[in-house]
N, C-alpha and C positions, 0 to 999 in steps of 0.2 A: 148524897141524895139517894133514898132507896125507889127504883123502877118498881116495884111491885114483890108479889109473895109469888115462890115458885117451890111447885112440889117434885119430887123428883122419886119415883118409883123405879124402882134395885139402884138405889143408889150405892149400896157397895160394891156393887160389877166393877167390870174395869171400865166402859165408858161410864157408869154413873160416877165414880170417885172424880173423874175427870170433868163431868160436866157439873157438880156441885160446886169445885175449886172455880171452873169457868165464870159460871153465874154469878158467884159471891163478890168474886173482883170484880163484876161488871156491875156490881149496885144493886143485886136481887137479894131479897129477904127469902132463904132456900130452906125446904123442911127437904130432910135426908130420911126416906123413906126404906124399910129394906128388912128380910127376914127377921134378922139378926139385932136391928137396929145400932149395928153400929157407928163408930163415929173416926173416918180418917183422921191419923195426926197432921195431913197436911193442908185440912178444912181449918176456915176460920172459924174462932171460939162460939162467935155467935148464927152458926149452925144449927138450928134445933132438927134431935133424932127423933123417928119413929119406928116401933118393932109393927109390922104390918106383915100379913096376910092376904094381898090382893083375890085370891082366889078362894077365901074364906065369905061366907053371904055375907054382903052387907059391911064387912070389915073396913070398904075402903072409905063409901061413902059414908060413914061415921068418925070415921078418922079426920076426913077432908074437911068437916064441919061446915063453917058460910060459904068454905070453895076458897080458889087461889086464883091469879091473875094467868098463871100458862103453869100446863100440868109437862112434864116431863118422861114419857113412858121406855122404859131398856126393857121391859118383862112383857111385852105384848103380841102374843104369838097368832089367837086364833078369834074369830069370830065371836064368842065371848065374853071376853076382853074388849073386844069394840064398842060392842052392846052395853058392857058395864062405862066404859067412856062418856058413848052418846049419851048416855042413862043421867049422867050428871052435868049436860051440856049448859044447863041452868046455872052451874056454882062451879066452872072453868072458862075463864075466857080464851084462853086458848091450849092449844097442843102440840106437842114436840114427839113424835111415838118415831121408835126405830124401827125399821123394813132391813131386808136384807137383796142384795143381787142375785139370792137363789131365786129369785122370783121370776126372772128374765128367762124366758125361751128363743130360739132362734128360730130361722125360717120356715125350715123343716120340721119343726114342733120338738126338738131338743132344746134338755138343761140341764141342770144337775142332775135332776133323778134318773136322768135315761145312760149318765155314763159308763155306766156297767154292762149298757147294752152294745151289740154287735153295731158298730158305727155307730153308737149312740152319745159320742163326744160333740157337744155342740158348738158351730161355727159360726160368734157372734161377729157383728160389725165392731171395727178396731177404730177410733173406741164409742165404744156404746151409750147413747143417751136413752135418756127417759122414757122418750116414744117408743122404744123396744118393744115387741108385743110380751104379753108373759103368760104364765101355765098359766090354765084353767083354774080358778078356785073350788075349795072345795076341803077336805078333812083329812085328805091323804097321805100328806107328807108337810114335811116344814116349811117349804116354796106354796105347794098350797093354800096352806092356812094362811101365812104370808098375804098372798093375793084378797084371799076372803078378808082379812082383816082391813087391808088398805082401801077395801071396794066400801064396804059399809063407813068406815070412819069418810072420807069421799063426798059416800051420798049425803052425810050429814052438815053439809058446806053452809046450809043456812041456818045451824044454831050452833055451831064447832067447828071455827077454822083449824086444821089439822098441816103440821108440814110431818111427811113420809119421809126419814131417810133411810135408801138403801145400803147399807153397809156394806163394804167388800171386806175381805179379809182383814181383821180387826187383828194390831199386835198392839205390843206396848205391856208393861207389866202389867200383873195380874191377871192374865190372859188364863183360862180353866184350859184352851186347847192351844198353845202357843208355837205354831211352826215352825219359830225358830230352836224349838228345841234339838230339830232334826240334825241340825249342825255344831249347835251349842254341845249339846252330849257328847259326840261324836269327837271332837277335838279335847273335851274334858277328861274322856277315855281314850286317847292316845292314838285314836286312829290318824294315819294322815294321808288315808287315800279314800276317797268316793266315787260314787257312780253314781248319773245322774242320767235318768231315761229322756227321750225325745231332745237329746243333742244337750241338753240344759239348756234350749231355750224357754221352755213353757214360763208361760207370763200368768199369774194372779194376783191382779193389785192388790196391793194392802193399802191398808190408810191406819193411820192411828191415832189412838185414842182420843189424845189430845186435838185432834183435827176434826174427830168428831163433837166432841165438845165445842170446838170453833162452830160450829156448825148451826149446835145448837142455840149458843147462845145469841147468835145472830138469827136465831126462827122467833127465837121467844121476842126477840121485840120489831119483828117485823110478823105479825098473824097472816096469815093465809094459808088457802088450800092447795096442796101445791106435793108433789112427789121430786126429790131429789138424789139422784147419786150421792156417795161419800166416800172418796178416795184419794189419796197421796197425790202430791206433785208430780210422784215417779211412778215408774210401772217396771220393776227390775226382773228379769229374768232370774228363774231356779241356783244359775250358775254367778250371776252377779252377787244373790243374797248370801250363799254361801262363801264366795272370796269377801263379802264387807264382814262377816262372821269371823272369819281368819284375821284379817285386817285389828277386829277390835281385840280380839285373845292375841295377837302377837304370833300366829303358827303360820306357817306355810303344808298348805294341803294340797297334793296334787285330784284332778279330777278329771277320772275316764269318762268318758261322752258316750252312751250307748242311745246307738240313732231307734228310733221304735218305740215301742212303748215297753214297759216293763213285763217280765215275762211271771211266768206261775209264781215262782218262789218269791217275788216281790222286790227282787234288785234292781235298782233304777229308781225305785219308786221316791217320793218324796211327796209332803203336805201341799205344794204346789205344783205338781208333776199330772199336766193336761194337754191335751195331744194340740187343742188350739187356742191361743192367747185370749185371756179376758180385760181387759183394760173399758175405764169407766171413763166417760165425757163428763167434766166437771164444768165445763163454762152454764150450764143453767144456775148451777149455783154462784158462780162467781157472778152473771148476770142480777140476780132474783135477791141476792141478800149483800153481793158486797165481799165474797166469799174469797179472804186471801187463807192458805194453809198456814199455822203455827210452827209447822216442823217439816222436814221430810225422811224420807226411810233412812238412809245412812247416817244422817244424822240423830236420828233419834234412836240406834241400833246401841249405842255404848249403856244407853240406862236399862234396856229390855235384858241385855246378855248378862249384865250383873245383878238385874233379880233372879234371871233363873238358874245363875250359878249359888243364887243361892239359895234357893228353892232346893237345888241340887244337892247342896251340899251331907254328906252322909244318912244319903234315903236312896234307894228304890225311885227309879222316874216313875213309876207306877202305883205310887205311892204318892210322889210328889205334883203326881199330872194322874188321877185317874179318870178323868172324863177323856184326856189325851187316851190314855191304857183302852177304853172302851170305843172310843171313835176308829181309831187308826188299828188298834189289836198290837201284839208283842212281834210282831213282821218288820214293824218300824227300826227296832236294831237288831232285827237280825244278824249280827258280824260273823257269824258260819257260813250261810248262804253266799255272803258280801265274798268271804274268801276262798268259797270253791268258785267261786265268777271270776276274780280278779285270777286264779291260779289257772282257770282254760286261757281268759284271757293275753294272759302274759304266756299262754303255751302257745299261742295264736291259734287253736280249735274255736274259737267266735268269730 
């Protein structure tokens, strides 16, 4: 029995691929929305694509034609975007848009954006719900526009029920920045020693893909307005992630603990490496929809480490990750640096 018609905007990201397959097994009629228009091998046949241009005038709402029963949004960043939403609140019954946790600020008005600042590592509550206060809205940064965008879709609660999910570190294949490469490469190239700043305990949950997509497909047939977290079962620490990394390649890595934060040259550092844990409160959503997880992190680690070995395989990580090469810079494997550290190290001058 089909539940209804669902559109799904960047549906080849890595949570659209995932919420497409989600929907389809759950009895939605899914149009696979996406630059490219392409079409996953692992979607069912009767998936219709579309090449879309969301930020082209008018593109979308010509496309969407009489509208669809719950729109699906992974590309909606800024104020915008909202506005082209609400714009079509007439021929969408509902909505599914993705937020992120960069939205969240702490007490003393840190968050993301301020980590670069002198004490500017923000000290959230462990673990963080919804009520969390967050940045100021506004056009400044990605957390911003973030806010501006949830605020307006929001106000729109009487002609467009909207569910918010805030994503935390999103892994899973097809990931454009995927964290796990920091240890995947690492052991691909033959290192078997690391360093891991703030003890390797720093904590940023991840959740993946697939969980997001749980998520989703659990908003679409429950409409309301509503802001939710989206994160894993678990919340494993820097030093956990990389021994279950070890675990699925078969290596044993030893890993030096340097207490502090990572110094100039960038040793220590890692894509989860933050001076105070971030972990997400999932019971609204297990309340609000029903919300059990699909997978958890270690387990779902054997299918991520084998896309990106093969992604890997005879290229340039920089090459094969450049949104990774431009977010993070070539500091990421630095193994010079690493082994003028480990060689004071081991002389015991640290």
């Amino acid at each position: 029995m089909i539940k209804g018609s669902a559109w799904v905007l960047g549906a080849t990201g890595q949570i659209g691929r995932a919420a497409v397959r989600a929907l389809t097994e759950d009895g939605w009629e899914v149009t696979a929305a996406s630059l490219g228009g392409g079409h996953d091998e692992r979607w069912a046949d009767g998936v219709r694509t579309v090449r879309l241009d969301r930020d082209e005038e008018g593109a979308l709402a010509t496309a969407l034609g009489p509208g669809c029963d719950v729109l699906v949004d992974m590309v909606a960043f800024d104020a915008a975007h909202a506005r082209q939403l609400t714009g079509l609140a007439g021929r969408i019954g509902s909505a599914v848009v993705i937020s992120s946790g960069a939205v969240y600020e702490d007490d003393r008005g840190r968050g993301f954006d301020t980590q670069g600042e002198p004490d500017g590592a923000p000290a959230y509550p462990v673990p963080m719900g919804e009520e969390q206060r967050t940045v100021a809205p506004g056009d400044t940064t990605y957390g911003t526009r973030k806010v501006e965008l949830e605020k307006l879709l929001l106000a729109a609660v009487g002609e467009l029920p909207v569910t918010l999910l805030r994503a935390s570190a999103v892994h899973g294949p097809y990931c454009r920045t995927p964290r796990e490469l920091y240890f995947v490469k690492r052991v691909l190239d033959g290192r078997r020693r690391r360093v891991l700043a703030f003890g390797g305990r720093s904590v940023f949950h991840p959740v993946h893909a697939s969980n997001v997509a749980e998520l989703i497909r659990l908003a679409a047939s429950r409409p309301g307005s509503r802001v939710l977290n989206a994160a894993d079962p678990q919340a494993p620490t820097v030093a956990e992630i990389g021994a279950a990394v070890d675990e699925v390649l078969g290596v044993e890595t030893e890993t030096v603990l340097m207490e502090g934060a990572p110094g100039a040259d960038g040793v220590g550092d890692s894509p989860w490496s933050i001076e105070h844990p971030v972990v997400y409160d999932m019971s609204a959503a297990e309340r609000e929809l029903g919300y059990r997880p699909v997978t958890g992190y270690a387990e779902s680690l054997p299918g991520t480490v084998e896309w990106l070995a093969a992604r890997l395989a005879g290229r340039e990580w920089a090459d094969a990750f450049p949104k990774m090469a431009r977010n993070y810079g070539p500091g990421l494997f630095d193994y010079a640096a690493e082994d003028v550290w480990l060689a004071r190290y081991d002389a015991g001058t640290i």
